[in-house]
C-alpha positions in Angstrom: 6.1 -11.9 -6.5 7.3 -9.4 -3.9 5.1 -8.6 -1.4 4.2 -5.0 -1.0 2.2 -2.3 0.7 1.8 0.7 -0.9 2.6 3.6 1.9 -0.4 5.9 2.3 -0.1 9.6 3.5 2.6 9.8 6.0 0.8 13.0 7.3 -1.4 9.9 9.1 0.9 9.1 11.3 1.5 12.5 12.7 -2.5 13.6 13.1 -3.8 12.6 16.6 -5.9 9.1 17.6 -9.1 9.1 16.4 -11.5 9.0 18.9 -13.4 5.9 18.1 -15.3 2.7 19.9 -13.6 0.4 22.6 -13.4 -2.9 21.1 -14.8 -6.0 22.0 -12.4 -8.9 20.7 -13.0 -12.2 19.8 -12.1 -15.2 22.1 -10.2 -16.5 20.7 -8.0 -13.5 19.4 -4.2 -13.8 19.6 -3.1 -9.8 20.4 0.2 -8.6 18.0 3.7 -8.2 19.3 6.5 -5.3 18.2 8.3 -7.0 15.1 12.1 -6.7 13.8 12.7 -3.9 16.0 11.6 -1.1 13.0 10.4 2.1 14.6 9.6 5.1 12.5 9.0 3.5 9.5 6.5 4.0 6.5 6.1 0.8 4.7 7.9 -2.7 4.5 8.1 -4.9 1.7 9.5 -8.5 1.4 11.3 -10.7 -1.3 9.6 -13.4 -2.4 12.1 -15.9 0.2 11.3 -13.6 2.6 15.0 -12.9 3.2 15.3 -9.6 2.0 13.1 -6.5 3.2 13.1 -2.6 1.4 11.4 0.0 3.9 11.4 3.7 4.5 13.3 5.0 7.1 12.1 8.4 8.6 14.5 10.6 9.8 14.4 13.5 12.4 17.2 15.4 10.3 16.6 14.4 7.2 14.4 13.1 4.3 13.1 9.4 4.5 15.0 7.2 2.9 15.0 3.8 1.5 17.2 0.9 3.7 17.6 -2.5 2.3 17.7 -5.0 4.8 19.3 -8.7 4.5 17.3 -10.8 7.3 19.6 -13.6 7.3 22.9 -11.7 7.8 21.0 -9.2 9.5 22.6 -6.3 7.6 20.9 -3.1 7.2 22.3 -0.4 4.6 20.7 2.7 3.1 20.1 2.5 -0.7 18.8 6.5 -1.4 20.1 9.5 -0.9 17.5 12.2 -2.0 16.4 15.0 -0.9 12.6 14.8 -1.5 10.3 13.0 0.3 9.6 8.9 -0.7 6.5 7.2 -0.2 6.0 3.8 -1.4 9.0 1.1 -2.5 9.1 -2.7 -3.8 11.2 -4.8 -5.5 11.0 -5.3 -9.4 10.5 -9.1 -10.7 13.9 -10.5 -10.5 14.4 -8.5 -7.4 17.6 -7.1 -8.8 16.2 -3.7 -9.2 13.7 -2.2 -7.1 10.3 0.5 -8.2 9.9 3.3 -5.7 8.6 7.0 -5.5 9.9 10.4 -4.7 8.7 14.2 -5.0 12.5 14.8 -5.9 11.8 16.3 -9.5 8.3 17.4 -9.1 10.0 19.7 -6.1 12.0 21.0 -8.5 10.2 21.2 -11.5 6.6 22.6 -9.5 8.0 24.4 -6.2 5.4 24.3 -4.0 5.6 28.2 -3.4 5.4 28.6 -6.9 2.2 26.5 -7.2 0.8 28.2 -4.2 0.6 31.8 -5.9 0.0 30.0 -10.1 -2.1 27.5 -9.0 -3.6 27.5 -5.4 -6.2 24.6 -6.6 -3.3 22.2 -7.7 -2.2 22.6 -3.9 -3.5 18.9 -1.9 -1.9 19.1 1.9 -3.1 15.0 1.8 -1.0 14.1 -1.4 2.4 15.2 -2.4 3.7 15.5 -6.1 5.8 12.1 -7.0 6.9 10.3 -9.8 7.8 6.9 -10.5 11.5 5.6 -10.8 13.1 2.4 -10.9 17.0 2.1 -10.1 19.4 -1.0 -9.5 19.3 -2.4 -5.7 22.5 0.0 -5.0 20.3 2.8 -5.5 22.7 3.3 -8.9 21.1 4.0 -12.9 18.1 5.4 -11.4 15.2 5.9 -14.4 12.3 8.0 -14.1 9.0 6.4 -15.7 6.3 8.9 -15.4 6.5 12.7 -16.6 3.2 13.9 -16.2 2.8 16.6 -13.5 1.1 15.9 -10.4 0.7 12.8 -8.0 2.1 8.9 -9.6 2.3 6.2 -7.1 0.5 3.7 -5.4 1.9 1.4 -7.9 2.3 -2.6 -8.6 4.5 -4.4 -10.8 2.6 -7.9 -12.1 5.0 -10.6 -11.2 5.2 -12.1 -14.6 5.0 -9.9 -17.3 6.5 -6.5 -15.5 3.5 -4.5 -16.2 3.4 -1.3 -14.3 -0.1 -0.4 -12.7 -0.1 2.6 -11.0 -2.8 5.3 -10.2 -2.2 9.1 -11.9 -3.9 11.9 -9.7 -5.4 14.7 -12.1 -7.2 17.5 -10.3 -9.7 15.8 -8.1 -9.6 12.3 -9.3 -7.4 9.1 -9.3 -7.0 7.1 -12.2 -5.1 3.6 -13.1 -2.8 3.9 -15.9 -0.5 0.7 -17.0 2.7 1.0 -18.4 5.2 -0.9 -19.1 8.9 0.2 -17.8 9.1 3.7 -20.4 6.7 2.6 -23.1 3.9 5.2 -23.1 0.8 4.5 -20.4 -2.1 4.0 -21.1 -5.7 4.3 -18.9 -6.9 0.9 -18.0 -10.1 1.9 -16.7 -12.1 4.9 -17.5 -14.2 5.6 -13.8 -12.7 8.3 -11.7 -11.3 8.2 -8.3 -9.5 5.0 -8.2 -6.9 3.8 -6.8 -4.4 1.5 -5.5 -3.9 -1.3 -7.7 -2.4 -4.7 -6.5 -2.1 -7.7 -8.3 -2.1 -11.4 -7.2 1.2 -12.9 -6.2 0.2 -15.6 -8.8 -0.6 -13.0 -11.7 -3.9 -13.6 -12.4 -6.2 -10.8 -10.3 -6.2 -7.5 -10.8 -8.0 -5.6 -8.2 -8.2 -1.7 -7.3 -10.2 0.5 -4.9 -13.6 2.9 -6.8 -15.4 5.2 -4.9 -18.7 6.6 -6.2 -21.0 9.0 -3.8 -19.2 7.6 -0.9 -19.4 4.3 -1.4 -16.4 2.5 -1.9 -15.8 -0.7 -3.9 -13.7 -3.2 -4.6 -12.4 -4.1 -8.5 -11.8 -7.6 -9.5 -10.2 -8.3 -12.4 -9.9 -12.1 -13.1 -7.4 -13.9 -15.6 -5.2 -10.8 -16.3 -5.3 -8.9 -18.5 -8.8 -10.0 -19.1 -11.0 -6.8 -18.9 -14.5 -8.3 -17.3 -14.7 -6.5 -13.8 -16.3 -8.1 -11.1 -17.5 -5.5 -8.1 -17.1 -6.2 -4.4 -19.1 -3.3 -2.3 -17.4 -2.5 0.8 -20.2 -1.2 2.8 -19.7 0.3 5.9 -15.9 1.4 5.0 -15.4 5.1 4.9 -11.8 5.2 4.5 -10.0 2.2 2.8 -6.3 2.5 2.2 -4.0 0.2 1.5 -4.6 -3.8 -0.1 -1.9 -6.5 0.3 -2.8 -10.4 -1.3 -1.9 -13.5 1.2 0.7 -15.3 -1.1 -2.1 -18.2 -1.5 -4.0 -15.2 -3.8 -7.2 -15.4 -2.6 -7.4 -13.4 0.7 -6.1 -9.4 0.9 -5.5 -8.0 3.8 -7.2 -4.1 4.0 -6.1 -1.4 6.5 -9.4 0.7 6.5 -12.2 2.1 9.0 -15.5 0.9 9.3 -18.9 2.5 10.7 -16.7 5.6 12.5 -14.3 3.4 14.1 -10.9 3.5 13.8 -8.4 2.1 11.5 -7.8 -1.2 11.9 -6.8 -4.3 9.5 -9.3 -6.4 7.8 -9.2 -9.7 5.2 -11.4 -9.8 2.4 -11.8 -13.7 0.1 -12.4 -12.1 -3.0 -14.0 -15.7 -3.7 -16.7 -15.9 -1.1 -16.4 -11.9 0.1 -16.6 -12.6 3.4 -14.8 -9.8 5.9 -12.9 -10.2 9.0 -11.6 -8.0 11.1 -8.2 -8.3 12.4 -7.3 -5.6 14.4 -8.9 -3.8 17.3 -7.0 -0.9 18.3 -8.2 2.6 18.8 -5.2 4.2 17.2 -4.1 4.0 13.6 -3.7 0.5 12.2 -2.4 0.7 8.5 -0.3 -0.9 5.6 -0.9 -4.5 6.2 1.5 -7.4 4.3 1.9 -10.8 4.5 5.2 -12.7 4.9 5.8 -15.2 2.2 5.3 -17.9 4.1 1.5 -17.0 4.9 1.7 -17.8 8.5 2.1 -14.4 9.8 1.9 -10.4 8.3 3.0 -7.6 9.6 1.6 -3.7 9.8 2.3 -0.4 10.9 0.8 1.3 14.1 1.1 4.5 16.2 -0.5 2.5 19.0 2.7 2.7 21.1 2.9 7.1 19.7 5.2 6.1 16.6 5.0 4.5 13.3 6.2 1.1 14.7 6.0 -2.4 12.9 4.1 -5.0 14.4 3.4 -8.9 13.5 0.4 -11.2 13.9 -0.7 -14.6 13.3 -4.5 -14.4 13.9 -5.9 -14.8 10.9 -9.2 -16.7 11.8 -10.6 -17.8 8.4 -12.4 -20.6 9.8 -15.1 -18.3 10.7 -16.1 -17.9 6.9 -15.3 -21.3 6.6 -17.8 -23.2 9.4 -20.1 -20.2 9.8 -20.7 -19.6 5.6 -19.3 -16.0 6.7 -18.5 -13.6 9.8 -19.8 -10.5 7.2 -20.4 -10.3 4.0 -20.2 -6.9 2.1 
C-alpha cells in the first residue's frame, strides 16, 4: 500500500512558533537530520518499494503543485499544472494513477468573494474548498470523484479493494464517507466531527480521529469492513492531525500537541495503546510517514523557519515493550 500523509492546513506552516515547554529528551534519543534535500514542501508520500515519492511543491510565484520524484534515477518532474491550491496526494493501488486534492473547481464554481457576501458562515480561513480527483501519473485523464460543495479530502484509498475513505466537511462538522472511484458515497459512520481516515498497509484496520467536548479519540476498526469500533482516548492531546501506519500495521505515527506543548510526533500500538513521544522541538512538527522499509520515517518541520523534510530512526518501542508502557492513554 502506498504510504501516505494526509497534508493538514498549509496556513500552519506560515503562523509563528508556538511558545511552548523546553524539552527534556530521552538518553538515549537519536536527534533527526535534513532529508532528500525537500524545502518548502507540504506532504511526501512513498511507493510501496520506496522508489518512487509524490509531494507538493510550494511555489513563491505560483500555485503548489504536485512533483513526482524517481529516487533511484533521481529525476524529479512536475505532474500538475492547476491553478488552485492542492493539499494532500498519494498513489492509487497499482501506483499507475495517483488520488490528490485541489480547490480548482470549487474556486470556480463557489468564488470566495461570492461566498463572502451569500454566505459569510460557509467562509472557514482554516479549511479551503476541495474536491477529490484521480488522474493517470502524467497528470493526464484527470476525473473528479466528489461533487458536493464544500471541503473533501483527507482521504485513503484501502490497498486491496480501492475503497475511497475520505472525510466531507458540512457546516461545522467532519464526516467519513466511502466511495468507491465514482459510485455514489455513502456515510460510514454517523458521529460528527471526524476525520482523517487511514487504513492499514495490510488492509485490515480502519482507524479515524472523533472529537466529542474536546476530547479527542482514536477509531479502530478491525477486520475491514467489519463495523465493531474499538475507542482509543487520546487524553491530554488538544490538537491531533495527521495518522501514518508503520508498514508492520500495528504502530501509527501521530503529529499532534499534548498538555500545551508544541507539535511534535508521536507512535501509538493500537494493540497495547501505549504512546511515545518522538519528537521534541518547540516549533511545528507535523505529517509524519514511514518509509517502506520501517527502519526510518520522515516529517515536515519549520524548525529551521521553512516547511523542510526531515528523517529519523528513533523509534524506541522497547520502552512499551520492557516497561509494560511509557503512557498509556
Amino acid at each position: 500500500m502506498p504510504k501516505k500523509i494526509y497534508s493538514f492546513i498549509f496556513l500552519v506552516f506560515t503562523s509563528c512558533i508556538s511558545s511552548g515547554p523546553k524539552y527534556e529528551t530521552p538518553q538515549d534519543f537519536v536527534e533527526p537530520v535534513t532529508a532528500l534535500d525537500l524545502k518548502n514542501i507540504r506532504s511526501l508520500y512513498f511507493s510501496a518499494d520506496g522508489n518512487q515519492a509524490l509531494y507538493i511543491q510550494n511555489f513563491t510565484n505560483k500555485s503548489p503543485q504536485i512533483m513526482h520524484w524517481n529516487l533511484l534515477k533521481n529525476e524529479r518532474r512536475q505532474i500538475t499544472h492547476q491553478v488552485g491550491e492542492i493539499y494532500d496526494v498519494a498513489f492509487m493501488p497499482g501506483e499507475k494513477k495517483i488520488i490528490y486534492t485541489s480547490s480548482t473547481d470549487e474556486d470556480k464554481e463557489n468564488p470566495v468573494l461570492l461566498r463572502t457576501y451569500f454566505k459569510p458562515d460557509s467562509i472557514d480561513i482554516d479549511t479551503r474548498n476541495t474536491e477529490i480527483y484521480i488522474s493517470d501519473i502524467s497528470g493526464a485523464n484527470i476525473k473528479r470523484i466528489t461533487k458536493h460543495s464544500g471541503f473533501d479530502g483527507y482521504f485513503d484509498v484501502h490497498p486491496l479493494k480501492e475503497d475511497i475513505i475520505y472525510t466531507e466537511k458540512s457546516y461545522k462538522y467532519y464526516r467519513i464517507r466511502k466511495g468507491k472511484n465514482q459510485s455514489f458515497p455513502v456515510y460510514i459512520s454517523a458521529s460528527s466531527d471526524e476525520s482523517f481516515p487511514v487504513f492499514s498497509p495490510n488492509g485490515n484496520h480502519l482507524v479515524w480521529l472523533s472529537k466529542k467536548e474536546e476530547l479527542i479519540t482514536l477509531k479502530v476498526r478491525d477486520k475491514y469492513p467489519n463495523k465493531k469500533t474499538k475507542t482509543i482516548p487520546l487524553k491530554g492531546f488538544t490538537q491531533v492531525s495527521k495518522l501514518s501506519f508503520h508498514p508492520q500495521s500495528e504502530w501509527l505515527l501521530i503529529s499532534g500537541i499534548r498538555e500545551a506543548g508544541d507539535q511534535n510526533i508521536f507512535a501509538l500500538d493500537i494493540s497495547s495503546e501505549c504512546i511515545l513521544q518522538l519528537t521534541y522541538s518547540p516549533g511545528l512538527d507535523t505529517s509524519a510517514i514511514f518509509h517502506p522499509d520501517g527502519q526510518k520515517w520522515y516529517f515536515i518541520s519549520d524548525r529551521l523557519g521553512g516547511s523542510d523534510l526531515w528523517q529519523s530512526t528513533y523509534f524506541p518501542t522497547s520502552a512499551c515493550e520492557n516497561n509494560g508502557e511509557e503512557e498509556k492513554k
